[in-house]
C-alpha positions as CSV (number, residue, x, y, z in Angstrom):
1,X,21.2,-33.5,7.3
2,X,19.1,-32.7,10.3
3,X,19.6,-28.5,11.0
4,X,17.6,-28.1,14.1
5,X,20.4,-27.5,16.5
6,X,23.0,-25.3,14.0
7,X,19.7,-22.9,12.7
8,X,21.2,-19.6,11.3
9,X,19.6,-16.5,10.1
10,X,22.0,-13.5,9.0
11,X,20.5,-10.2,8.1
12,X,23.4,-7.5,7.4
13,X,22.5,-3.9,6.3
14,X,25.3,-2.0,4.2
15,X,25.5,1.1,2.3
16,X,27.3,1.0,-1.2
17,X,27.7,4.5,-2.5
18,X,24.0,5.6,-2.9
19,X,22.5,2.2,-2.3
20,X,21.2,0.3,0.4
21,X,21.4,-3.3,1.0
22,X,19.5,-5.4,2.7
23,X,20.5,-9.1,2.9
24,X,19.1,-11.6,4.4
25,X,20.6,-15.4,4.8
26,X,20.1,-19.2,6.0
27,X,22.0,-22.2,6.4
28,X,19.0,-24.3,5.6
29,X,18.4,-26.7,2.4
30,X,18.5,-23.8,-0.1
31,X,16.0,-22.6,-2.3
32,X,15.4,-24.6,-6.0
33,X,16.0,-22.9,-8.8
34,X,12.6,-23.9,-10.1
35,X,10.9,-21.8,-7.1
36,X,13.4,-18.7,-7.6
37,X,11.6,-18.7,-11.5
38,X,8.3,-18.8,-9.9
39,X,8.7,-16.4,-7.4
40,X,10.5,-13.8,-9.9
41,X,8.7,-14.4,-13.4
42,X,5.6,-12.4,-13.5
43,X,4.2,-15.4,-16.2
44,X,4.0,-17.5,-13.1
45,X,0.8,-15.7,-11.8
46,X,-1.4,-18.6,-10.9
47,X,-0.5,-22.0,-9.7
48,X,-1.4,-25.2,-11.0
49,X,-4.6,-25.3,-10.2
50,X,-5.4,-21.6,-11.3
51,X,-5.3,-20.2,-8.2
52,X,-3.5,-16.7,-7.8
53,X,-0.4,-17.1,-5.5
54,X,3.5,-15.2,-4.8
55,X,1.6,-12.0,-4.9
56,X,3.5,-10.4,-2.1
57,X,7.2,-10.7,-3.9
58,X,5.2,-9.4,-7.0
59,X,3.9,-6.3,-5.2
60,X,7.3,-5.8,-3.9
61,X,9.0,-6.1,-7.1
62,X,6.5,-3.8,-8.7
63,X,7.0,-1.2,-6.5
64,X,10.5,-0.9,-6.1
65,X,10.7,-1.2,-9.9
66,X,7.5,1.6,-10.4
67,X,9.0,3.8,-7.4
68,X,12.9,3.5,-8.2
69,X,13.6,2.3,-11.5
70,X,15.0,-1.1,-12.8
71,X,18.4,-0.8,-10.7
72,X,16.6,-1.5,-7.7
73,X,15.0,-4.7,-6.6
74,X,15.3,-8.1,-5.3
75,X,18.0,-10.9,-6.0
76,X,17.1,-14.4,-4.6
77,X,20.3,-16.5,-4.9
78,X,20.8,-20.4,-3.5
79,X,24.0,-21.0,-1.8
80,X,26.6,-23.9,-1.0
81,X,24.3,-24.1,2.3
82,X,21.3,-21.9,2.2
83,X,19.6,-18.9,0.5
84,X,20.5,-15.1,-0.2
85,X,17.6,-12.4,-0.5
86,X,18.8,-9.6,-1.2
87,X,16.9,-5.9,-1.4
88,X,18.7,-3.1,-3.3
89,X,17.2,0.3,-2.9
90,X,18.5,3.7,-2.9
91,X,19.7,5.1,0.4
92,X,17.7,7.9,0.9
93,X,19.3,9.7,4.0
94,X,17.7,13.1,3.8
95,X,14.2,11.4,3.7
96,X,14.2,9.4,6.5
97,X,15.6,12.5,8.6
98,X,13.3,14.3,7.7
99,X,11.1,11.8,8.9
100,X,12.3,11.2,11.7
101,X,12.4,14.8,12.5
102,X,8.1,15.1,11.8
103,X,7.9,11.7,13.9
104,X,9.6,13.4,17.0
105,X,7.7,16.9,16.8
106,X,4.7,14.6,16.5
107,X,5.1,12.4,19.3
108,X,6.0,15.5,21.4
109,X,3.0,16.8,20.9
């Protein structure tokens, strides 16, 4: 089925209790199963021809995992139509005010 005219990207932010979500989705083909494995299991270092690839979604998965435990983290899902990412990570309010608080008296300055 040829998508070029009906491309759709949805990226919703929520808050659920002390969480944050980030999701992200298409209406493309949908990801394979086979490539969700690979891009999650940490077995699946090196390609096949030994060469090192996916590092990026492992160094995310790593740090959200090192940083904020094993309830946080990333959920790649295929749909009817498409592909779900989603990012859980804890919503951390007084952080980014704070934050945003040092940016401004920064950029005043």
């Amino acid at each position: 089925m040829d998508q070029t005219a009906s491309k759709r990207l949805a990226i919703r932010i929520s808050r659920q209790e002390a969480d944050m979500l980030v999701e992200i989705e298409d209406n493309g083909n949908g990801i394979s199963a086979e490539t969700i494995h690979r891009l999650l299991d940490d077995r699946t270092l090196y390609d096949e021809r030994g060469e090192r690839e996916r590092l990026g979604v492992r160094n995310v998965l790593r740090r959200i995992y090192l940083v904020h435990g094993a309830s946080y983290g990333l959920e790649i899902r295929r749909l009817p139509q498409g592909t779900l990412v989603r990012v859980t990570l804890p919503c951390e309010t007084d952080r980014m005010e704070e934050r945003g608080t040092a940016n401004d008296a920064h950029s005043a300055g």
